[in-house]
KOLLUM-452255 format. One line per field, with one value per residue (C-alpha): residue in one letter; chain; y, x, z negated; residue number from 1. Coordinates in nm, 3 decimals. Layout:
<pts>
rest	[a, ...] $
kette	[A, ...] $
y	[Y, ...] $
x	[X, ...] $
z	[Z, ...] $
nr	[NUM, ...] $
</pts>
This chain:
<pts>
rest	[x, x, x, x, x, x, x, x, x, x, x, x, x, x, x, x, x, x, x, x, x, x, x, x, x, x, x, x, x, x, x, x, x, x, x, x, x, x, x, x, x, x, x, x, x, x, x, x, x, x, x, x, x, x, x, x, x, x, x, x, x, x, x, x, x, x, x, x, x, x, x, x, x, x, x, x, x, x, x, x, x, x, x, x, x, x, x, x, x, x, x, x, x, x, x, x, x, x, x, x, x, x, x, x, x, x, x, x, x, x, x, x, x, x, x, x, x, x, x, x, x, x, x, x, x, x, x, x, x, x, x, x, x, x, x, x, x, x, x, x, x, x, x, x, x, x, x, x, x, x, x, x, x, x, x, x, x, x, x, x, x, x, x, x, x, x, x, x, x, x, x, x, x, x, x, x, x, x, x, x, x, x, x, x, x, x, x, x, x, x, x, x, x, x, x, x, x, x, x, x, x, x, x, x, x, x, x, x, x, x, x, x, x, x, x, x, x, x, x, x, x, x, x, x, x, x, x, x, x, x, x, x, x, x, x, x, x, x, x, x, x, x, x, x, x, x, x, x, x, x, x, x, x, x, x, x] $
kette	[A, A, A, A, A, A, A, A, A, A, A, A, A, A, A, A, A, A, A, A, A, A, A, A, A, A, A, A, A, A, A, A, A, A, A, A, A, A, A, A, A, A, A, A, A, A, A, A, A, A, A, A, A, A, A, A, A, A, A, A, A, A, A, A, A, A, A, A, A, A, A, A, A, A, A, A, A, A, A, A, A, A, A, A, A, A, A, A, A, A, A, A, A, A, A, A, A, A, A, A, A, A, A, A, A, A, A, A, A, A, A, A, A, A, A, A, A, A, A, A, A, A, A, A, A, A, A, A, A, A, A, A, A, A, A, A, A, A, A, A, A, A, A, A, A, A, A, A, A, A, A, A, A, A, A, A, A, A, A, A, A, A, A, A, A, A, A, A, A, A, A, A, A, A, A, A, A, A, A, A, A, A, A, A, A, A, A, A, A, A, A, A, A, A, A, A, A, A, A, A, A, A, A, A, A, A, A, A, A, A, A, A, A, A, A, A, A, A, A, A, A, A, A, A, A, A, A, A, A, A, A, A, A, A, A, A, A, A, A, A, A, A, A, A, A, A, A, A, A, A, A, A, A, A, A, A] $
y	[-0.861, -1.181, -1.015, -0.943, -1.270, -1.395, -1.120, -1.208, -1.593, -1.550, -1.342, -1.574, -1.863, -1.682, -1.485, -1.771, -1.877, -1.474, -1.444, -1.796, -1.558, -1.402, -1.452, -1.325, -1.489, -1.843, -1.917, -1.646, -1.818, -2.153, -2.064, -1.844, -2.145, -2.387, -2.226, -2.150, -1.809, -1.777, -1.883, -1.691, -1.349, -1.411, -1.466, -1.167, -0.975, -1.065, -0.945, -0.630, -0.563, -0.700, -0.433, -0.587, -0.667, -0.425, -0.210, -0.515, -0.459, -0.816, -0.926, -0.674, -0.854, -1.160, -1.001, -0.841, -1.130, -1.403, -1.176, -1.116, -1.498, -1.536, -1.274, -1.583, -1.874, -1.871, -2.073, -1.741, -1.513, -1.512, -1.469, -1.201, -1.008, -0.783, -0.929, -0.785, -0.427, -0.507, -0.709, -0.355, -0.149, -0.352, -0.381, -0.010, -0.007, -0.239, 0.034, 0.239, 0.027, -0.061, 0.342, 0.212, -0.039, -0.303, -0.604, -0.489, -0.833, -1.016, -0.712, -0.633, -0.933, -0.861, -0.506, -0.510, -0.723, -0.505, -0.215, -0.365, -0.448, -0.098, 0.041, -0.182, -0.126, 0.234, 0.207, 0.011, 0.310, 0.594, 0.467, 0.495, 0.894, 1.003, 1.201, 0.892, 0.656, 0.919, 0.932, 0.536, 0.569, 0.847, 0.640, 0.287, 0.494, 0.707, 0.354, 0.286, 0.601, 0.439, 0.079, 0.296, 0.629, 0.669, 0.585, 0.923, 0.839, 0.731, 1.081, 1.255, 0.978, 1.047, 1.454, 1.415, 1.243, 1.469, 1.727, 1.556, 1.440, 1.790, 1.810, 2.061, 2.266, 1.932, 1.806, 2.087, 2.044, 1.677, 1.705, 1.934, 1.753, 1.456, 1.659, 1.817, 1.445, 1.267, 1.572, 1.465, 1.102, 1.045, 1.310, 1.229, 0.849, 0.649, 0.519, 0.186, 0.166, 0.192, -0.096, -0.246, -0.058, 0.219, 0.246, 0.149, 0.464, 0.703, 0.618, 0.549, 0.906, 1.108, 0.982, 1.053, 1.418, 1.481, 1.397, 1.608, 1.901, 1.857, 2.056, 2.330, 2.387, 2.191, 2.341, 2.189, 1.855, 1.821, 1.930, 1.654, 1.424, 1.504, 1.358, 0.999, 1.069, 0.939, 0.641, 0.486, 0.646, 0.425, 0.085, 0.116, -0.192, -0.030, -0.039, -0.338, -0.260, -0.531, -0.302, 0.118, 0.135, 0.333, 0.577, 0.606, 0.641, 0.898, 1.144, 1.147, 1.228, 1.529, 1.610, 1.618] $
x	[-1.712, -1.724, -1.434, -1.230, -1.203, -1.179, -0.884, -0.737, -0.695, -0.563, -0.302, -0.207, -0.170, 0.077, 0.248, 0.437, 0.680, 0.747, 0.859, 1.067, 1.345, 1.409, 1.754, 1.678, 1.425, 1.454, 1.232, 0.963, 0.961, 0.934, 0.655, 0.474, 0.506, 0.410, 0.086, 0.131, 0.008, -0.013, 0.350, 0.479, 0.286, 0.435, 0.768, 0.805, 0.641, 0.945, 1.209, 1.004, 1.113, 1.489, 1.654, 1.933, 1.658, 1.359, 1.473, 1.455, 1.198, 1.098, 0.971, 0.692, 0.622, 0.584, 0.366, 0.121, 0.122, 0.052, -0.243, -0.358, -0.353, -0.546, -0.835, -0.912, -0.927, -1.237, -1.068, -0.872, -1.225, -1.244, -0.878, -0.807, -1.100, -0.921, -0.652, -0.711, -0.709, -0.393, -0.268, -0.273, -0.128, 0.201, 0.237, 0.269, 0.498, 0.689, 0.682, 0.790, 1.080, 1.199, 1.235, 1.458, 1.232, 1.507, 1.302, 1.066, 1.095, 0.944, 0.695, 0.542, 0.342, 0.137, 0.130, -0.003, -0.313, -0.357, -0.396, -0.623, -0.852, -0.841, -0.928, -1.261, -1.342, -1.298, -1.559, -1.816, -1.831, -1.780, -2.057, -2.292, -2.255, -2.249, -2.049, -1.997, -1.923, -1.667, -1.500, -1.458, -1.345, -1.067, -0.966, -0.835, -0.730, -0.489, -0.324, -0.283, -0.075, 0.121, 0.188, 0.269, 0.406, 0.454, 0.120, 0.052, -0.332, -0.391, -0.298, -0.503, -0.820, -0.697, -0.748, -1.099, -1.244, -1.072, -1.270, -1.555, -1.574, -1.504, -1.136, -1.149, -0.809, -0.588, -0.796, -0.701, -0.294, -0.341, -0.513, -0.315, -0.013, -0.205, -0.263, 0.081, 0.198, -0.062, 0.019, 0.385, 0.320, 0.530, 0.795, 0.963, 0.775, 0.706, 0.382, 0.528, 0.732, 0.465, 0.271, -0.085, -0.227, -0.029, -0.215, -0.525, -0.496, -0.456, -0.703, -0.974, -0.871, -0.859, -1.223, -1.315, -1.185, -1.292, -1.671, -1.638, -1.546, -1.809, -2.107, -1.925, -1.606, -1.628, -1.345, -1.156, -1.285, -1.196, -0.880, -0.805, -0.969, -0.758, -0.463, -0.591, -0.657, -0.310, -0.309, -0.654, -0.829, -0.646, -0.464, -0.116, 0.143, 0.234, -0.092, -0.143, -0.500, -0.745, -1.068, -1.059, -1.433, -1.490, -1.248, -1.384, -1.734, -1.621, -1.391, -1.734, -1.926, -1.693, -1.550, -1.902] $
z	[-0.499, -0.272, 0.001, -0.354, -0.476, -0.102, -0.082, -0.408, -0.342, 0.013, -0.171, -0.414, -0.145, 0.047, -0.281, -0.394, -0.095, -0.129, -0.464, -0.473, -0.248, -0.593, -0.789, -1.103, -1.387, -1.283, -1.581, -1.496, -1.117, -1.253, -1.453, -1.186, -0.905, -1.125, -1.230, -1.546, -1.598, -1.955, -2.021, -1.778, -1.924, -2.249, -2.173, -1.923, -2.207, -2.422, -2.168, -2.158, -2.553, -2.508, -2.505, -2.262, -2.012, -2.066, -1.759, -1.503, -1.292, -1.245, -1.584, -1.499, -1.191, -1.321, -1.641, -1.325, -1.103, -1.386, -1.498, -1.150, -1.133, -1.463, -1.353, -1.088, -1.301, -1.532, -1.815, -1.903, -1.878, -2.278, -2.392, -2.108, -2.024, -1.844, -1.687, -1.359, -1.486, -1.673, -1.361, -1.217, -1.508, -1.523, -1.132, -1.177, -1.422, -1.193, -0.919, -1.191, -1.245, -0.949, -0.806, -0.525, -0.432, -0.477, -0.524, -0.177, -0.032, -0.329, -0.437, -0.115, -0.030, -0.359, -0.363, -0.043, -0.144, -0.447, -0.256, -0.012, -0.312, -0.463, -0.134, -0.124, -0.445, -0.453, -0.085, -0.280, -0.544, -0.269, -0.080, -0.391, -0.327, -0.699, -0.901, -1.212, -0.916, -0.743, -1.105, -1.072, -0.716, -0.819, -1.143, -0.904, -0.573, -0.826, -0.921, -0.556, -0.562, -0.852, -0.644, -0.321, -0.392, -0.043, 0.093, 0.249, 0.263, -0.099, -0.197, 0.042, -0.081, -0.468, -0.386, -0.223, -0.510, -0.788, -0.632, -0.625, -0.969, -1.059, -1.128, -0.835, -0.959, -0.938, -0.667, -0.445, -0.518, -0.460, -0.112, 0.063, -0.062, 0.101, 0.409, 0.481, 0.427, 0.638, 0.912, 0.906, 1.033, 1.339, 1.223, 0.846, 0.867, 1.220, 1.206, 1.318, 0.993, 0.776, 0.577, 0.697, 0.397, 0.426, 0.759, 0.657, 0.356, 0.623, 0.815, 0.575, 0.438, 0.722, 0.817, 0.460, 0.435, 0.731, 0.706, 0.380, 0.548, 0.882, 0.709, 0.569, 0.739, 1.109, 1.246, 0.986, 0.991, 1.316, 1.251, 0.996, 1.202, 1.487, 1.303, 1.285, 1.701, 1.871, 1.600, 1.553, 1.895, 2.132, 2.131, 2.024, 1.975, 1.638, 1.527, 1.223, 1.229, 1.380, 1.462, 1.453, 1.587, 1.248, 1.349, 1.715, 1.549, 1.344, 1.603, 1.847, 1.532, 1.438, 1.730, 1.938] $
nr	[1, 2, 3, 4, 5, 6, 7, 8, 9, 10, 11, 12, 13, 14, 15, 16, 17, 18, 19, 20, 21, 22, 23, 24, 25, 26, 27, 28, 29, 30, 31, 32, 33, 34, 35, 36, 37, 38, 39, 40, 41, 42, 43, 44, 45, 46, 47, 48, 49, 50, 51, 52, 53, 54, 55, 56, 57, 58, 59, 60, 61, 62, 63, 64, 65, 66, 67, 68, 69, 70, 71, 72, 73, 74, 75, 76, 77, 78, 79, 80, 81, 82, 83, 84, 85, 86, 87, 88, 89, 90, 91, 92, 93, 94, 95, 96, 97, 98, 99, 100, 101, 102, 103, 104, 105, 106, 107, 108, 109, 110, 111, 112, 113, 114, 115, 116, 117, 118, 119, 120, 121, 122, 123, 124, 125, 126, 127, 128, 129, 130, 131, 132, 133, 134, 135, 136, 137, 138, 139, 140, 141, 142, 143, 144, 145, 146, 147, 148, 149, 150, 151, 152, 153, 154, 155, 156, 157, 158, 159, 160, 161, 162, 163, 164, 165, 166, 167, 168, 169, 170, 171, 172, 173, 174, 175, 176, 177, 178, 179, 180, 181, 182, 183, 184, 185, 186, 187, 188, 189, 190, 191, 192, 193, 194, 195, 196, 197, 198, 199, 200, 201, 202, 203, 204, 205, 206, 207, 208, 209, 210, 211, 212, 213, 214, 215, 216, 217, 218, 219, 220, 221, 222, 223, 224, 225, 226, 227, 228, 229, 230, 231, 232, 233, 234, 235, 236, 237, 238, 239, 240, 241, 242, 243, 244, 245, 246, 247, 248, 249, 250, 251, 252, 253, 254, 255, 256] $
</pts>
């Protein structure tokens, strides 16, 4: 919980030069910049109804990233209990919203760091190694594929842990979907293009699936493994990721 918060107030330190670039919703910004969270909630709420404006993507920016910003301030712990969990709702019904990704340059910054705290939340549960906590896990990486529909690695994570939490039928559809797109790195997607999470996803996923598969099915799990090889088992420029010792740790593991 400590590297969330830490995670969470970086993020809203370097959020607001981002989103000042925007155009629209002068009021929403002015609001946002200025702090004040609650306002700003309940007036993007109001575009949200209007039926001129409740299309805009933005007003649902604004309604995540005010709540995001109230989840860290304990004056609002009472009147919005769950302001992070709604923080994360409405930043997918941005994503929703914005199909074209339009509004990238003022979304990304934040989407980013919501991702980045899924991901560690859905490892603290994971590492518990039950089938309740795998349910949790599957529950926040699944919104992850909401914020980033085209973070390759979130849908291979979000198939794993349907299967394990029993939703085996879906699971299956979900992973190799998540496989035949983490497979196509480097073809349809360079890996260079692709976000710090989006990088992080695929790697955290290929080690994931792969260590699944080592007991019962090794040739496979070296197979999957194999794909994370040219990306995270030597230094590349492209490469956002600081430290891919995990990964190293994991392809001796597998691959013997």
């Amino acid at each position: 919980m400590k590297k969330i918060l830490t995670a969470l107030f970086i993020g809203l330190y370097f959020i607001a030069p981002t989103i000042i670039k925007a155009q629209e919703y002068d009021d929403l910004l002015v609001l946002y910049v200025d702090e004040k969270y609650e306002k700003c909630y309940s007036k993007s709420l109001k575009y949200q109804v209007n039926d001129k404006t409740k299309n805009d993507p933005l007003p649902y920016l604004y309604c995540s990233m005010s709540l995001y910003g109230m989840s860290q301030d304990h004056k609002y712990k009472e009147s919005y209990p769950k302001a992070y969990t709604n923080a994360l709702k409405f930043a997918a019904k941005y994503r929703k919203k914005d199909k074209e990704f339009a509004y990238k340059e003022e979304s990304l910054e934040y989407l980013e760091l919501l991702k980045t705290v899924i991901l560690e939340e859905a490892d603290n549960y994971i590492l518990k190694g039950e089938e309740k906590y795998y349910r949790k896990a599957k529950g926040i990486v699944k919104k992850a594929t909401k914020l980033d529909p085209d973070c390759r690695g979130a849908v291979l994570l979000h198939g794993e842990l349907e299967i394990l939490a029993k939703n085996k039928s879906e699971g299956k559809k979900i992973r190799i979907a998540g496989l035949e797109g983490v497979k196509k790195i480097g073809d349809d997607i360079q890996f260079g293009d692709m976000t710090e999470t989006q990088q992080r996803y695929f790697k955290y996923a290929v080690i994931f699936s792969a260590k699944l598969q080592l007991e019962k099915d090794p040739t496979m799990a070296k197979e999957i493994i194999s794909i994370g090889q040219p990306y995270f088992g030597e230094e590349r420029e492209d490469c956002l990721l600081e430290d891919n010792s995990d990964f190293v740790e994991a392809y001796k593991l597998i691959t013997g």
